[in-house]
N, C-alpha and C positions, 0 to 999 in steps of 0.2 A: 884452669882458673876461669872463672864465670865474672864477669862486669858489668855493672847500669851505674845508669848517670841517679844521682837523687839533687832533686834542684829546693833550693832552699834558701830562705828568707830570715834573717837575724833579729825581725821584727814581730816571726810568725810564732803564737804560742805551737800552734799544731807543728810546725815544725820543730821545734824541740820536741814536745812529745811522742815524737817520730823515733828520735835518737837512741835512747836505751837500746829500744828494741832491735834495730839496725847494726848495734855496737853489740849485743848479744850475736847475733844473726853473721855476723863475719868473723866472727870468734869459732863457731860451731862451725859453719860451711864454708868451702874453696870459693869464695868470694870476697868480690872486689868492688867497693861502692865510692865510684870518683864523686865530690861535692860539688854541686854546680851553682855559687852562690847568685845573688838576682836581688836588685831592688823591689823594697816592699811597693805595694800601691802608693803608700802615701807620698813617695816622692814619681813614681810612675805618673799615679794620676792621682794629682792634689784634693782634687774637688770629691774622690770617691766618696770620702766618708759623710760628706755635706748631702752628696744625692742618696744617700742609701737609706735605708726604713732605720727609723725611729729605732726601734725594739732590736737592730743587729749588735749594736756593740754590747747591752748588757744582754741579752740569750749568750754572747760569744762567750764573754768572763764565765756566764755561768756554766755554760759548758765546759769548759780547758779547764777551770780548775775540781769538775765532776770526774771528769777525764783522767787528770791527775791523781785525784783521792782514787779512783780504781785500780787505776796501772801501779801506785805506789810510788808514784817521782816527783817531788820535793816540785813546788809549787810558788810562785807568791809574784802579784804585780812587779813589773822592774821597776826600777830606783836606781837611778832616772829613767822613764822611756828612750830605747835608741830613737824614737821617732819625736822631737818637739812638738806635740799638738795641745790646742786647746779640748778642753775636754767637754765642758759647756755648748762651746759653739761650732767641735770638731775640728774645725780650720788649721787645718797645717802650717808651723811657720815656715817662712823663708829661713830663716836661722838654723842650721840643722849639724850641731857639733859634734853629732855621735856616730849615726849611722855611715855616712861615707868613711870613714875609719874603719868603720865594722865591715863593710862590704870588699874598700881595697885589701882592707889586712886577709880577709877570707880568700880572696881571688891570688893574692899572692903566694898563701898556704897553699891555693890549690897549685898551683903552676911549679911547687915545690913534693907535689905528692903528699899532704899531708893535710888539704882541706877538712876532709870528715872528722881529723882526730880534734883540729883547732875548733872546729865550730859546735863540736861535741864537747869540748870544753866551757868555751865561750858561753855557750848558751846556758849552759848548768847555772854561771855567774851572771846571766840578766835575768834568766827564769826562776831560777830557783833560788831566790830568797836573799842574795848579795847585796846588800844595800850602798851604794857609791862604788859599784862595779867597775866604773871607768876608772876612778879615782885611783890612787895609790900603786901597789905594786899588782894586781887583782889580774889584771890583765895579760903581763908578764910571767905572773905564776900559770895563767892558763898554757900559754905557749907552751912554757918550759913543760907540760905537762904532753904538751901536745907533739913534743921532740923539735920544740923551735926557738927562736931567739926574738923576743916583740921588739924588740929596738931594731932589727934587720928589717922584721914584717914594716916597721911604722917609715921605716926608711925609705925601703923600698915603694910603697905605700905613695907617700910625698913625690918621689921623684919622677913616678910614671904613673900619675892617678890617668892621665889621660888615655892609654894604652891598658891599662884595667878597667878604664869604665866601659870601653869600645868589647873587650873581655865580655863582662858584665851583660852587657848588651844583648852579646852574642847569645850567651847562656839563656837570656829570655826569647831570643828568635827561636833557638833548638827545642826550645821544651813547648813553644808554639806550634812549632814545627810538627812533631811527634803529638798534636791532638790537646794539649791542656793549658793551663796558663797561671793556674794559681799552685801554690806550694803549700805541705811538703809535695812534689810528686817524683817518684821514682819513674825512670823509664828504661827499660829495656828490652834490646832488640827493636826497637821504635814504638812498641807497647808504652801507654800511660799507665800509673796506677795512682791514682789523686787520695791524698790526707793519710793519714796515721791508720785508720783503719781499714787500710787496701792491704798492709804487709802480709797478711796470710795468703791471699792472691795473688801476690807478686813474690811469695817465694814459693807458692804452688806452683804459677809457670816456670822459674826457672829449676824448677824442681824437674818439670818437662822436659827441659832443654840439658838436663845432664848435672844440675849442682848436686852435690856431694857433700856430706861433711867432712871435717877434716880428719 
């Protein structure tokens, strides 16, 4: 059995569109992809979107959802953003009621063995077209999907966010560490392989290294 970390953001359209193809890819081959979840920029570093060129956030849209129309993976702005920003004038709020949910609940998946299935759930429901994702039972059915219990994750969640965020943390030193820093990036072997469009390459190496199909 062959294993890389893939580090990922519940914020990042590119990481979702990462997924499919990952969830085919360990289906076919003796592989093992542990989720390494990480806070977006926006709460990393608040101001990024303020300092960054004019012309990044609409080329971005236009891209992920070209992206999408190719690959064939259901597509469409979240409703609600995990991330509270103004959209006008960028600026991130201080108020942010989604994403730390989204990030503990994921890190707790992970430390349960089952981060890639939950966030491959998850993500279907902010990316792909759910509207009131948070809301209702939306989330819970993700879990259940994902071989989990959301009332356990949201538990767990509350009572040791502190010792998940220090988690969390970690997961952005390691993938610092190993050469990159933005997501999706898979790493293995301490090899990076950065965005959606490296999977040919990073399963050509570990094609090197012995992976197998099943």
């Amino acid at each position: 059995m062959i294993s890389a970390d893939l580090y990922f953001s519940f914020r990042s359209p590119y990481s979702y569109l990462a997924l499919p193809r990952w969830r085919v890819i360990q289906r076919e081959y003796d592989l093992t992809i542990d989720l390494k979840p990480v806070y977006p920029l926006a709460i990393r570093q608040p101001d990024f979107f303020e300092r960054n060129h004019p012309n990044w956030l609409g080329y971005t849209i236009r891209d992920v959802m070209r992206v999408a129309q190719h690959a064939g993976i259901p597509f469409a702005p979240p409703r609600p953003d995990p991330i509270v920003q103004n959209v006008m004038t960028r600026q991130i709020s201080d108020d942010q009621p989604y994403i730390y949910r989204l990030v503990r609940t994921g890190q707790v998946a992970a430390r349960k063995g089952r981060g890639f299935a939950y966030a491959d759930e998850v993500a279907q429901l902010v990316w792909g077209g759910t509207a009131g994702w948070h809301a209702g039972d939306h989330l819970a059915g993700a879990a259940a999907r994902a071989g989990l219990e959301m009332a356990e994750l949201d538990a767990e969640a509350e009572r040791d966010a502190e010792a998940l965020d220090a988690e969390v943390a970690a997961n952005q030193a390691a993938l610092e560490a190993a050469g990159h820093w933005g997501v999706p990036t898979l790493v293995f072997q301490g090899e990076p392989f950065f965005g959606q469009d490296r999977i040919e390459l990073a399963l050509w190496r570990m094609g090197q290294a012995g992976l197998e199909k099943r």
